[in-house]
C-alpha positions in Angstrom: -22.2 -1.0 18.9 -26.0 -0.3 17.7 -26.5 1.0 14.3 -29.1 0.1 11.4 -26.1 0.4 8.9 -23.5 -2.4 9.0 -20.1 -2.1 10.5 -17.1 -1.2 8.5 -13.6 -1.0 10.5 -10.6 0.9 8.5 -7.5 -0.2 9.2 -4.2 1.7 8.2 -0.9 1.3 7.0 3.0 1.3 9.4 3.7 5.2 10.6 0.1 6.1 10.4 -3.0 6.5 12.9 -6.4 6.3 12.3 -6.2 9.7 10.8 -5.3 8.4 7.5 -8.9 8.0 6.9 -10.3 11.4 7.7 -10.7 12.6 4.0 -12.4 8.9 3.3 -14.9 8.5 6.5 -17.3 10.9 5.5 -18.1 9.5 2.4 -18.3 6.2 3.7 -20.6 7.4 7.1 -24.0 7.3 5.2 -23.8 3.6 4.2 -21.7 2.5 7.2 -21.6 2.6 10.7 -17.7 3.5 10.5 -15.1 2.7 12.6 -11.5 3.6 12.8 -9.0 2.0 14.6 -4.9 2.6 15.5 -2.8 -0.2 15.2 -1.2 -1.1 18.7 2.3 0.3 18.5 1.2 3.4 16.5 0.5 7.0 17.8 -2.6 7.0 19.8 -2.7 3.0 19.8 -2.3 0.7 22.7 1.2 0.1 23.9 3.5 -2.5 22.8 4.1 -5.1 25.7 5.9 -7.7 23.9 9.5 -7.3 21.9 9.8 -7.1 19.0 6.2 -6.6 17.7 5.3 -9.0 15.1 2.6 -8.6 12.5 0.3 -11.8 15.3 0.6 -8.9 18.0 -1.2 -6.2 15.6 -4.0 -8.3 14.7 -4.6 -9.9 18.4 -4.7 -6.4 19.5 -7.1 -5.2 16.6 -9.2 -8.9 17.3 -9.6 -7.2 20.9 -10.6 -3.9 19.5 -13.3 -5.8 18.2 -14.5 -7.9 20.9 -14.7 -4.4 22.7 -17.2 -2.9 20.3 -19.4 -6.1 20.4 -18.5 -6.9 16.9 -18.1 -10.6 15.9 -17.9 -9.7 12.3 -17.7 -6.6 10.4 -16.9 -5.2 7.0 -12.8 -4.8 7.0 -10.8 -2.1 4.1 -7.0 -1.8 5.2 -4.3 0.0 3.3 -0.9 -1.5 3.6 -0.1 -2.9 6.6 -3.9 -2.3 7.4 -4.7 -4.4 4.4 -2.7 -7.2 6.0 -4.4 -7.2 9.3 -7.9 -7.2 7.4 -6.6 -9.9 5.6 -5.5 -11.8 8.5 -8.6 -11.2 10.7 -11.0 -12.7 7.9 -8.8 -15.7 8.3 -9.7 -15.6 12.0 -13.3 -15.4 10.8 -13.8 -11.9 11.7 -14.8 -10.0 8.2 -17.7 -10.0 6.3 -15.9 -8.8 3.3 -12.0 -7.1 3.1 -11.1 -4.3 0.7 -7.5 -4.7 1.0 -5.7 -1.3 -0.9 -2.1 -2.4 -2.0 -1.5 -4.5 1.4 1.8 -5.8 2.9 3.4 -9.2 3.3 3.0 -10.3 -0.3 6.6 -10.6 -0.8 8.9 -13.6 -0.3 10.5 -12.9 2.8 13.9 -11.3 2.3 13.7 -11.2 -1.0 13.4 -7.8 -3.3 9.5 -7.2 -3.3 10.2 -6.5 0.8 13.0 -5.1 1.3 13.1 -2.3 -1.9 10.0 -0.9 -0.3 11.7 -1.2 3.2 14.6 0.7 2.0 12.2 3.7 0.8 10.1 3.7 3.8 13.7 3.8 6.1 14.4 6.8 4.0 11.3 8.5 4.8 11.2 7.7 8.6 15.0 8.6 8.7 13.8 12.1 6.7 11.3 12.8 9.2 13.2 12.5 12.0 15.9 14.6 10.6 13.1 17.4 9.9 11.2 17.1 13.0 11.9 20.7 14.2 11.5 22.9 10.6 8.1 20.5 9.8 5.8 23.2 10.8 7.1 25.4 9.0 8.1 23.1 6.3 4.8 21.3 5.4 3.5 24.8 4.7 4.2 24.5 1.7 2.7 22.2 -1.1 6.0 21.5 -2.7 7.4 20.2 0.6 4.5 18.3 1.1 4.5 16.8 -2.4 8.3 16.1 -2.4 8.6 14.6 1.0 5.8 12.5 0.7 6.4 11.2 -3.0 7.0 8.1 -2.1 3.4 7.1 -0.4 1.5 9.3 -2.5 1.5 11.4 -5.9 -0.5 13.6 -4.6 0.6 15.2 -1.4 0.2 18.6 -1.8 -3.7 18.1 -1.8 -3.1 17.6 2.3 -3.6 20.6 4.3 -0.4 21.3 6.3 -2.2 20.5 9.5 -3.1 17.3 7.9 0.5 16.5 6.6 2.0 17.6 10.3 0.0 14.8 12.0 1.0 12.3 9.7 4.9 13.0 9.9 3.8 13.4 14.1 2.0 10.0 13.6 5.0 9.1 12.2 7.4 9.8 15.2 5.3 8.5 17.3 5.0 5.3 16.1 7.2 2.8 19.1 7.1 -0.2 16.4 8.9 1.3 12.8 12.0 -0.5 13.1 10.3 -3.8 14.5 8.2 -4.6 11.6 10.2 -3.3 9.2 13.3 -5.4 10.3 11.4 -9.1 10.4 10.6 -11.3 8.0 7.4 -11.8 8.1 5.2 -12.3 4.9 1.1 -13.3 4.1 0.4 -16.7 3.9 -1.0 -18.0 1.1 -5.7 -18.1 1.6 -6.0 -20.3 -1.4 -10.3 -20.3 -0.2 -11.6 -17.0 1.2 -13.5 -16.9 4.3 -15.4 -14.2 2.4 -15.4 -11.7 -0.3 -12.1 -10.1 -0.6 -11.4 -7.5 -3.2 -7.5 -6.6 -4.0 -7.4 -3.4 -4.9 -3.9 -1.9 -5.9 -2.5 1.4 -6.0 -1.5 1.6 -10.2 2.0 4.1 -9.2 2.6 2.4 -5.9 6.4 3.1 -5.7 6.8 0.8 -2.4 4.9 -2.2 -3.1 4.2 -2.3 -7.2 1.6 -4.0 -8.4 3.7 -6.3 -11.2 5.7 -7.6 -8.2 3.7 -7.3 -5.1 0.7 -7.7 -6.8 1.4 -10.3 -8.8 2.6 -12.6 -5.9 -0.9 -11.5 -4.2 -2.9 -12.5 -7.3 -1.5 -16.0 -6.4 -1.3 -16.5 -2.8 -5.5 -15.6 -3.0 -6.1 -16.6 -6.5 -10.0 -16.4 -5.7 -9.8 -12.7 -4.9 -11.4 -9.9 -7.4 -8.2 -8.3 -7.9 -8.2 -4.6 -9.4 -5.9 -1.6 -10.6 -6.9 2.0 -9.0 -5.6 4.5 -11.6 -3.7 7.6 -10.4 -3.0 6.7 -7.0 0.2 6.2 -5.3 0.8 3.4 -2.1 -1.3 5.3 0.1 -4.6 6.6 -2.3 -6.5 8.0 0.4 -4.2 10.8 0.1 -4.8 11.1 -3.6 -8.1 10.1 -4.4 -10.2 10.0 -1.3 -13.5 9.5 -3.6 -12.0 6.5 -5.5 -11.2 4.4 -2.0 -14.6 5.6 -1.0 -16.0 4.3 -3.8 -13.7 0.8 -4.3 -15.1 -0.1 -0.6 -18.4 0.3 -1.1 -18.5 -1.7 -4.0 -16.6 -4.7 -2.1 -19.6 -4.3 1.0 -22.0 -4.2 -1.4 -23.2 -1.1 -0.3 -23.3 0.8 -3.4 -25.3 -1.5 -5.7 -28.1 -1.4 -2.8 -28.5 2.3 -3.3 
C-alpha cells in the first residue's frame, strides 16, 4: 500500500460491514490513506473456519488483513466491537494510535455491563430477522428507521433507506451473532499503552453506557485520553458522521498538522 498520507484502518462494530463508515471516509480521505475492513464472520468478510468464533479469531484475521496490505503499523479507529479489535491489535504492536468509539469487552464477564447490552442487541437481531421480507418497504420510512434502530443510534432517520437496508442485510448476513454474543469474553486490562489511545464514548450509548462501560474502561487503560461525544448514540457514525471524523483526526494527529 503506497500513499504520501499515513494509513488509517476502520474497524466496525458485531452485525455490521465495512459500510458503516461510508458517511465517515470521505472526510477522513484527505488526511488519510483510508482503509476499511469487514470483520471475518460478517457480511462480505472472510469465512469463519473455527467454532465458535472468539473475539482471538477476529483480530488474527484482521492481523492478516494487514500483513496483506503491507502494513506493519497503521493508525486504528474502531467502534464497538471494532474498537476492541483496534484495541487488541495495538497490543500486538500493530497501531500507531487507536481511536476506540464506545468499544466492547469492558465489562466483567457475565456480569450486567455485558449482558444488558446483549439482551438489546438479541432484540434487535431477533427484530430483523422477523422483518426481513417488509424491510424494503419498511426502512422507507424515517420513523421505521428511527424506531428500529433506537437502540444503536438516536439518529437513524438521517440514513437513506438504501443505507439502512444494507445495514439490517449486513445484519443477516452476519455467520457469527450468536457466537460472540454468547461467550464470555471481556478486554484485558493495558495498564501501559503501546501508543496513543483515545477513548472516545458515545454520551446516550444505550448498549454500552459510559458510567458503567466506560467507567470500567477508564480503569482497565487508566493512561488513555478518555472523552464524552455529545449527542451520539452506541454507533455515532450514524448520528454525527463530522464529529467521529473529527475525534479521529485529532487522536492521529492529523488535524493539528493542518
Amino acid at each position: 500500500m503506497i500513499s504520501d498520507r499515513p494509513p488509517l484502518v476502520l474497524l466496525h462494530g458485531i452485525t455490521m460491514s465495512a459500510r458503516a463508515w461510508q458517511d465517515v471516509t470521505p472526510l477522513l480521505e484527505p488526511h488519510h490513506a483510508v482503509v476499511t475492513l469487514t470483520a471475518l464472520g460478517h457480511r462480505g468478510g472472510a469465512p469463519v473456519t473455527r467454532r465458535p468464533a472468539q473475539v482471538s479469531d477476529l483480530v488474527d484475521d484482521a492481523e492478516r488483513a494487514l500483513d496483506a496490505l503491507g502494513l506493519e503499523r497503521a493508525h486504528l479507529a474502531g467502534n464497538s466491537l471494532g474498537g476492541w479489535l483496534a484495541i487488541e491489535l495495538a497490543r500486538r504492536g500493530r497501531a500507531d494510535t487507536v481511536c476506540a468509539l464506545s468499544p466492547a469487552g469492558f465489562w466483567e464477564a457475565g456480569a450486567t455491563g455485558q449482558t444488558a447490552g446483549v439482551r438489546k442487541l438479541r432484540r434487535m437481531v431477533a427484530l430483523t430477522r422477523l422483518t426481513s421480507r417488509m424491510q424494503s418497504l419498511a426502512l422507507h420510512s424515517g420513523l421505521v428507521r428511527r424506531v428500529s434502530m433506537r437502540d444503536i443510534a438516536r439518529r437513524a432517520d438521517r440514513l437513506s433507506p438504501a443505507q439502512a437496508l444494507d445495514a439490517a442485510r449486513d445484519l443477516l448476513g452476519c455467520t457469527v451473532i450468536d457466537d460472540l454474543l454468547g461467550n464470555h469474553e471481556q478486554l484485558a486490562p493495558l495498564p501501559d499503552p503501546p501508543c496513543p489511545i483515545t477513548l472516545a464514548w458515545s454520551a446516550h450509548d444505550a448498549i454500552l453506557p459510559v458510567d458503567v462501560n466506560g467507567a470500567i474502561a477508564r480503569e482497565r487503560i487508566p493512561q488513555a485520553h478518555f472523552q464524552i461525544l455529545p449527542g451520539v448514540g452506541h454507533v455515532p457514525m450514524i448520528d454525527n458522521p463530522g464529529l467521529v471524523a473529527g475525534t479521529i483526526l485529532a487522536t492521529t494527529g492529523a488535524r493539528t498538522k493542518g
